[in-house]
C-alpha positions in Angstrom: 114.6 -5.2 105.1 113.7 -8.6 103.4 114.6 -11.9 105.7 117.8 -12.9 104.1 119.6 -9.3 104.3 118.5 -9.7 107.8 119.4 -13.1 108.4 123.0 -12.2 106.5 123.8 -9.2 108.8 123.1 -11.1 112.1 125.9 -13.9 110.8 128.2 -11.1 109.6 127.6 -9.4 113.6 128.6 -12.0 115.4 131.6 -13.2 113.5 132.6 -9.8 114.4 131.7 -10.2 118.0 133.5 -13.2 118.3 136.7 -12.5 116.8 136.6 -9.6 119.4 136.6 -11.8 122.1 140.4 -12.8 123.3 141.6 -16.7 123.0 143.4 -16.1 126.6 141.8 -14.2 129.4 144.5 -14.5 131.5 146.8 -12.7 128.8 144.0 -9.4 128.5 144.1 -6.6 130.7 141.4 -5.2 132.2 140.3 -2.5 129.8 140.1 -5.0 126.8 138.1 -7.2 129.0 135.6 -4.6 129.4 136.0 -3.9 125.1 134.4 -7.1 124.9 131.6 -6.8 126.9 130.5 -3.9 125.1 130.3 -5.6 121.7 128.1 -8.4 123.6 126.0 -5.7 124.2 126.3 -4.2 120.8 125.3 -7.6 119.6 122.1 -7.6 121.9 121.0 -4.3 121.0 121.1 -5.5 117.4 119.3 -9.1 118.2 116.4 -7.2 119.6 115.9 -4.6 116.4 116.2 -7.9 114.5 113.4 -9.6 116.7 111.0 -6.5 116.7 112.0 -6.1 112.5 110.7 -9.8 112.5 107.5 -9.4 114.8 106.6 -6.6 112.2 107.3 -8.4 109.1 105.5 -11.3 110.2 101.9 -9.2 111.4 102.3 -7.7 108.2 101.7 -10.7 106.3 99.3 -12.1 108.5 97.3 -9.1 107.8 97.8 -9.2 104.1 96.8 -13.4 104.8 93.5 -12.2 105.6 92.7 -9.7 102.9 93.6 -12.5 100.7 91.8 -14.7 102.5 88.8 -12.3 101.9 88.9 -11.5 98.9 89.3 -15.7 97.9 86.0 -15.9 99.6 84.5 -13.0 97.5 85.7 -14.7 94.5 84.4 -17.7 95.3 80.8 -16.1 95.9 81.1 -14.4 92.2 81.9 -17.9 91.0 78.7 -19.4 92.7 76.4 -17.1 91.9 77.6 -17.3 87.9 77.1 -20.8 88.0 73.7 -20.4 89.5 72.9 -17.7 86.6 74.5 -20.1 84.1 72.1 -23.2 85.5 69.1 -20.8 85.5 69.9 -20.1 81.5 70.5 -23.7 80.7 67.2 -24.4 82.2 65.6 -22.0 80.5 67.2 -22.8 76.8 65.9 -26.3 77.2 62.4 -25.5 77.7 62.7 -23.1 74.7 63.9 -26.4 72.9 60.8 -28.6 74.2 58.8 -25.7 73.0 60.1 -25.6 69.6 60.2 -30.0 69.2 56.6 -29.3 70.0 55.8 -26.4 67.3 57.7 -28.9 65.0 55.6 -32.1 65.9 52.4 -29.9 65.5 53.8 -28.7 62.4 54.6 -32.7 60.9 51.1 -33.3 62.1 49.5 -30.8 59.9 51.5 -31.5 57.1 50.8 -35.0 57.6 46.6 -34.1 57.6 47.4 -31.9 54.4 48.8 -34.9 52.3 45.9 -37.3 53.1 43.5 -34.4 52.3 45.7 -34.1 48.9 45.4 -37.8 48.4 41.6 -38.2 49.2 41.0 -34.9 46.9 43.0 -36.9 44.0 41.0 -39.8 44.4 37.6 -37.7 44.3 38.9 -36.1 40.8 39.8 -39.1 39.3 36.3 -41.2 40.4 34.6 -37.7 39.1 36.4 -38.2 35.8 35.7 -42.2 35.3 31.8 -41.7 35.9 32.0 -38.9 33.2 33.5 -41.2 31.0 31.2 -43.6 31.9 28.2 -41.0 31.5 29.6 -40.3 28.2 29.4 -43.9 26.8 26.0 -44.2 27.9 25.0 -41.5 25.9 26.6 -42.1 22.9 24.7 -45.7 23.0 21.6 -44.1 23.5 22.0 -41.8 20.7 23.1 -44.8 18.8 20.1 -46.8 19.7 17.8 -43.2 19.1 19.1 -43.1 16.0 18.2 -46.5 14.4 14.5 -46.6 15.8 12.1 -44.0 14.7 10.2 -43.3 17.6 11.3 -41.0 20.6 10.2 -43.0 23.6 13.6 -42.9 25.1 14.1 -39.0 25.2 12.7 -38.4 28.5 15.0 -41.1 30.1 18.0 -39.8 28.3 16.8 -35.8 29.8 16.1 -37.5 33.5 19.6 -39.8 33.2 21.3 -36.2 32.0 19.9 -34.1 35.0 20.9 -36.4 37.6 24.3 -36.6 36.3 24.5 -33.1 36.0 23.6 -32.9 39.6 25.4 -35.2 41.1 28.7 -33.4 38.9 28.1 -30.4 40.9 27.3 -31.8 43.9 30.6 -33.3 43.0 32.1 -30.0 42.0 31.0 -28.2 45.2 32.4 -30.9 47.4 36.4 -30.5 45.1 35.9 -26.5 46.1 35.2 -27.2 49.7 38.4 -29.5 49.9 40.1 -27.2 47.9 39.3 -24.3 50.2 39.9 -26.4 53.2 43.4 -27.6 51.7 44.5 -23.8 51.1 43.6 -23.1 54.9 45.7 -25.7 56.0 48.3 -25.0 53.6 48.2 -21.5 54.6 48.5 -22.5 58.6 51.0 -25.0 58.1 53.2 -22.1 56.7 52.4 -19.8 59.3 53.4 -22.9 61.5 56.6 -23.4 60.0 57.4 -19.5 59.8 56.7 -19.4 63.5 58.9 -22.2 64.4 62.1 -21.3 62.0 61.6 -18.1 63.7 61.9 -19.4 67.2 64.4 -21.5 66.3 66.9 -18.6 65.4 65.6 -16.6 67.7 66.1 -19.0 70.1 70.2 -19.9 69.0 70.5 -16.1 68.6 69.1 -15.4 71.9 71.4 -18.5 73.6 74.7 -17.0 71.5 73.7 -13.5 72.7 73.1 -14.7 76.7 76.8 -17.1 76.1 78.6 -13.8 75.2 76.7 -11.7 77.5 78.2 -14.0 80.3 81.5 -13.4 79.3 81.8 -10.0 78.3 79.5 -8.9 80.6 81.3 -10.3 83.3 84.9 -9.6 82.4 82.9 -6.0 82.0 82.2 -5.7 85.7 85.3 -7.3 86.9 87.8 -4.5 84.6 85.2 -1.3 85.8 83.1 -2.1 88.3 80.2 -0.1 86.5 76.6 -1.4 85.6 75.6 -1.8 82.6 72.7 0.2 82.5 69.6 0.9 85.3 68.1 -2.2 85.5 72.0 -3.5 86.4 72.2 -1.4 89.0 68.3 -2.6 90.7 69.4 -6.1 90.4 72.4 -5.2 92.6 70.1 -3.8 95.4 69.8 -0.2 94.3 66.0 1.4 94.7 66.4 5.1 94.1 66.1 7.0 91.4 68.4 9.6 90.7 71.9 10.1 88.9 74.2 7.5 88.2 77.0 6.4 86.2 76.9 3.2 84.3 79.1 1.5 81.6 77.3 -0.3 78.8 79.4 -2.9 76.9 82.2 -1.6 74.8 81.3 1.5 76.0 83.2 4.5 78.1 80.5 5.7 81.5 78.5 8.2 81.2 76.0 10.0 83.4 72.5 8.8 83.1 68.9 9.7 84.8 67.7 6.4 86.7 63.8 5.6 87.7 63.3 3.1 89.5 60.0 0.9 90.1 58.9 -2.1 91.0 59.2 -3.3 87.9 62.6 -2.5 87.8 65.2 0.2 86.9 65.0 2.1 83.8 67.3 4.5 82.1 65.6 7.7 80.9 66.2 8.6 77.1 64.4 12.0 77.1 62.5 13.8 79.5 60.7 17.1 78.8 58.3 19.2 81.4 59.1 23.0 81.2 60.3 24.1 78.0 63.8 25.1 79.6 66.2 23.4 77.2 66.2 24.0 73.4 65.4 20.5 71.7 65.9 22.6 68.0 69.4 21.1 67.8 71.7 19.6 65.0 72.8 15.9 64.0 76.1 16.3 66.2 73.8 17.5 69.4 71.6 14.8 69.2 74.2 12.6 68.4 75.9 13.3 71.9 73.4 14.4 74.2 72.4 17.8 75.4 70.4 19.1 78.3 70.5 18.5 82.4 69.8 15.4 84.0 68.0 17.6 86.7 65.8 19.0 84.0 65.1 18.4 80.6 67.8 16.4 78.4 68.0 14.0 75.2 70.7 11.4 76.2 72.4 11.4 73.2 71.8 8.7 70.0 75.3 7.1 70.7 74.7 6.6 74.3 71.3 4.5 73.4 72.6 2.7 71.1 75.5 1.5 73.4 72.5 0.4 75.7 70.2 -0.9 72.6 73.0 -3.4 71.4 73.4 -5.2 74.6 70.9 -7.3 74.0 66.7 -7.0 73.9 65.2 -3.9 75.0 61.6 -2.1 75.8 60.9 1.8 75.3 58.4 3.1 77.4 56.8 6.2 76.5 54.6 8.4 79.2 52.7 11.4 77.6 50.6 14.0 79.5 48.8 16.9 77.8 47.5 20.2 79.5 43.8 19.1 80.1 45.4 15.8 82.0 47.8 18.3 83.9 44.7 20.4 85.0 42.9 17.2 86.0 45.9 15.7 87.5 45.8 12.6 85.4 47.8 10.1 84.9 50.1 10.5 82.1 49.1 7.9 79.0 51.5 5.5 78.3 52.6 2.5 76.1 55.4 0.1 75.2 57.4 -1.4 72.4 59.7 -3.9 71.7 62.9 -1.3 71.2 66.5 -1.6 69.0 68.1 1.6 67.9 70.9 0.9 65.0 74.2 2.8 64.8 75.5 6.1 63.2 76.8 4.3 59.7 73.0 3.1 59.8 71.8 6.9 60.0 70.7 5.4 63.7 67.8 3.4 62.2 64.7 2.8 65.1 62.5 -0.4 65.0 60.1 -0.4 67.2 57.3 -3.3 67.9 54.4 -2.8 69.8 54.3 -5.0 73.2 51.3 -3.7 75.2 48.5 -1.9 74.8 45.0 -1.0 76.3 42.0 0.7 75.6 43.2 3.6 78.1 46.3 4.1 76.0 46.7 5.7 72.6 48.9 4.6 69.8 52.0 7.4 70.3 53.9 6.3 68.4 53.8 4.5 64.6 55.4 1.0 64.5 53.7 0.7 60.8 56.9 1.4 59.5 59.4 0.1 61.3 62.9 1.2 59.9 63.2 5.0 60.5 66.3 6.5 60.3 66.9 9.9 62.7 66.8 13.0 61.3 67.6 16.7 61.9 67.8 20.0 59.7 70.9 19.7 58.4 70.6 15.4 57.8 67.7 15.2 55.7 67.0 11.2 56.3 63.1 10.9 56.2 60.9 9.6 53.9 59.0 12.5 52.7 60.6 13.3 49.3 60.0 16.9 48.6 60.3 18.6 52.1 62.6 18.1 55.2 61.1 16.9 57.9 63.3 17.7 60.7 63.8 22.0 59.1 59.7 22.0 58.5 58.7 21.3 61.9 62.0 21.8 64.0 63.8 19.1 65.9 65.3 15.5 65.4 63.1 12.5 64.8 62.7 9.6 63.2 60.5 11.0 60.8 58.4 9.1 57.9 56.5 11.8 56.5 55.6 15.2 58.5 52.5 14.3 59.9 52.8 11.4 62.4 55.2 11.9 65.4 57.1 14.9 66.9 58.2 14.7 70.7 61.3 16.3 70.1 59.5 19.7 68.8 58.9 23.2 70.2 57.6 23.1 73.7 54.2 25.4 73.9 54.3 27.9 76.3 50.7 27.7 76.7 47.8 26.3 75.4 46.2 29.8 74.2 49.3 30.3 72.4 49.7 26.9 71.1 45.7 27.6 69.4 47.0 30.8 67.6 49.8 29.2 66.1 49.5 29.2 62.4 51.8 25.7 62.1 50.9 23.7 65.1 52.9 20.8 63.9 56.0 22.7 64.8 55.5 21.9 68.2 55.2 19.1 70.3 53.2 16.7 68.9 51.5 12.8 68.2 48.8 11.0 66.3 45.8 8.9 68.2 43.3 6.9 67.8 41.3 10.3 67.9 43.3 12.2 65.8 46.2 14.6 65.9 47.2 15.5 69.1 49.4 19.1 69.7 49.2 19.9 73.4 51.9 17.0 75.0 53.0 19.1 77.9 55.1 16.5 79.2 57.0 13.1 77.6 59.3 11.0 79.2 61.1 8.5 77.2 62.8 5.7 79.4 64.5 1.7 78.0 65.0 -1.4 80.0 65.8 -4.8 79.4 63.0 -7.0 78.0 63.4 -9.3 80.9 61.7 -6.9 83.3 59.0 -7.6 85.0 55.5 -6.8 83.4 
């Protein structure tokens, strides 16, 4: 019961109380007299409920003072640490700036060294051009002065004067193709300077209108779910096992996903294969949505990557281990690449660019041609022309021709059987620096954010 209903039926109890109570005591017998003490106590009894109804009402909303009171201060913590974040990004967008006026000066500077070359070059042509004319005059009064007299005594001057010029024009000469030469260098680096520069300037307003909406939608993301937004979320809020978990991308509904988490960071495994258990000769729609166990071998579905992909940069590491590394209990090889996977109206395109490499580590996958679009035997999307890809060799992949790249293949039972094959490709496979590899025993395909540690 709210305070004023309670507050109205204490006034309306004792009006009725006292219009019990007799104007003239003397004028009352005894037995109305005792009537009216019982509606004092009627009265009492109902003061008390009304005092305890009070005591409750008002513990209850101290109580609900204190979970408001909490959760202010939890709010207020959220608000901190997003300034904090929003400070660190500021700071970190003006160095990019100081960085790019600096490409730019460097770039004015060169351009600046390219037009005096240009004008000392012009200058060297034209004084090249008035001693020619000047060579030429002399010779045509020589032959002028040859020609009236009928002795030769001044041909071997006019041969020496001839070869001298004739040197110094191709010392000349040589001297124009050295500038020259120099001039297209410079011209050349100057470009590559100003490439460089328009290209971290947009990436640099891309990558600041990216982090701006990131804020905000990111944000609003956690606040509405309470989800991460992939792996990595999750070890930046404290988490450092690996196992199952369900995260949220952006504009995304959960899903389930395989975390591994390193010191690096956490990372959100694509594809895992170790035992041939799962069938990986599937169709668009399979690959499309995922198929397999978390707790074994699984493809995560195209969709679901590219719900991570689009939320911002992203890095694929691949880890490979064949069966003469099992057998020597080696460690798997490995690389990374810079990673974006487009949607399904763009046939889910892959670029990849390679990040890191060493000498230990071979080249698993091409990043020649960046631009693949998936396919699978019944979406013929690769490049190869007369043959599909994905039907020749079985599974989905982002397939150029038939020859490069296959982890999604048939798993080998064993290497003796893998030898008697008569088509190795259709398995498992990759290309090396040493050449065609077909006896991956393992892969594990796993994305984080580009931001993580290296």
């Amino acid at each position: 019961m709210k305070m004023p209903q309670l507050l109205i039926l204490l006034v309306t109890i004792l009006m009725h109380a006292a219009a019990g109570f007799p104007t003239d005591r003397r004028a009352l017998p005894s037995r109305d007299k005792h009537a009216s003490w019982d509606d004092v106590n009627v009265v009492a009894h109902g003061l008390l409920q009304l005092g305890q109804g009070l005591k409750e009402h008002v513990d209850k909303t101290k109580a609900q003072m204190r979970d408001v009171n909490a959760k202010l201060k939890a709010f207020n913590g959220t608000v901190a640490d997003l300034e904090k974040k929003q400070q660190e990004q500021d700071e970190a967008l003006k160095a990019r700036s100081k960085e790019v006026e600096e490409w730019e000066r460097l770039a004015a500077k060169l351009a600046e060294e390219v037009k005096v070359n240009v004008e000392e070059a012009k200058k060297q042509s034209e004084d090249l051009h008035s001693r020619m004319d000047r060579l030429e005059e002399k010779v045509d009064e020589v032959q002028v002065v040859d020609s009236n007299n009928s002795d030769h005594t001044g041909v071997p001057f006019i041969q020496r004067l001839v070869l001298a010029q004739n040197r110094r024009i191709d010392q000349l000469v040589e001297k124009i193709k050295q500038q020259q030469d120099k001039l297209e260098k410079q011209s050349l680096h100057l470009q590559a300077l100003q490439s460089k520069v328009g290209h971290k300037r947009v990436k640099s307003h891309r990558r600041r209108d990216e982090e701006t909406a990131l804020r905000g939608e990111a944000e609003h993301s956690k606040i509405t779910s309470g989800l991460a937004r992939d792996c990595h979320d999750l070890f930046v809020q404290g988490q450092r096992d690996s196992g199952i978990y369900t995260i949220q991308p952006e504009s995304s509904q959960p899903f389930n996903v395989l975390c591994e988490m390193t010191s690096e960071g956490g990372w959100t495994v694509i594809q895992k294969r170790l035992d041939g258990s799962q069938n990986f000769n599937q169709l668009w729609e399979s690959y499309k949505r995922g198929f397999g166990s978390l707790n074994g071998e699984f493809w995560l579905g195209l969709e679901n990557i590219h719900s991570l992909s689009k939320q911002g940069q992203y890095v694929l590491q691949v880890e490979l281990s064949d069966w003469a590394e099992e057998q020597q209990q080696q460690q798997p090889a490995a690389a990374r690449y810079r990673f974006q996977l487009e949607g399904e109206e763009q046939k889910f395109t892959l670029h990849l660019e390679e990040e890191s490499s060493s000498e230990v580590q071979e080249k698993i996958m091409t990043t020649g041609a960046s631009g693949l679009p998936f396919s699978t035997a019944d979406r013929d999307n690769d490049l190869a022309a007369d043959v599909n890809c994905a039907e020749l060799l079985s599974g989905g992949w982002w397939f150029s021709g038939c020859g490069e790249s296959n982890l999604n293949g048939r798993y080998p039972r064993r290497p003796s059987a893998l030898r008697r094959q008569q088509n190795r490709r259709q398995g498992m496979f990759w290309t090396s620096t040493k050449g065609p590899n077909s006896s991956v025993k393992t892969t594990l395909l796993k994305i984080a954010p580009a931001t993580i540690k290296q």
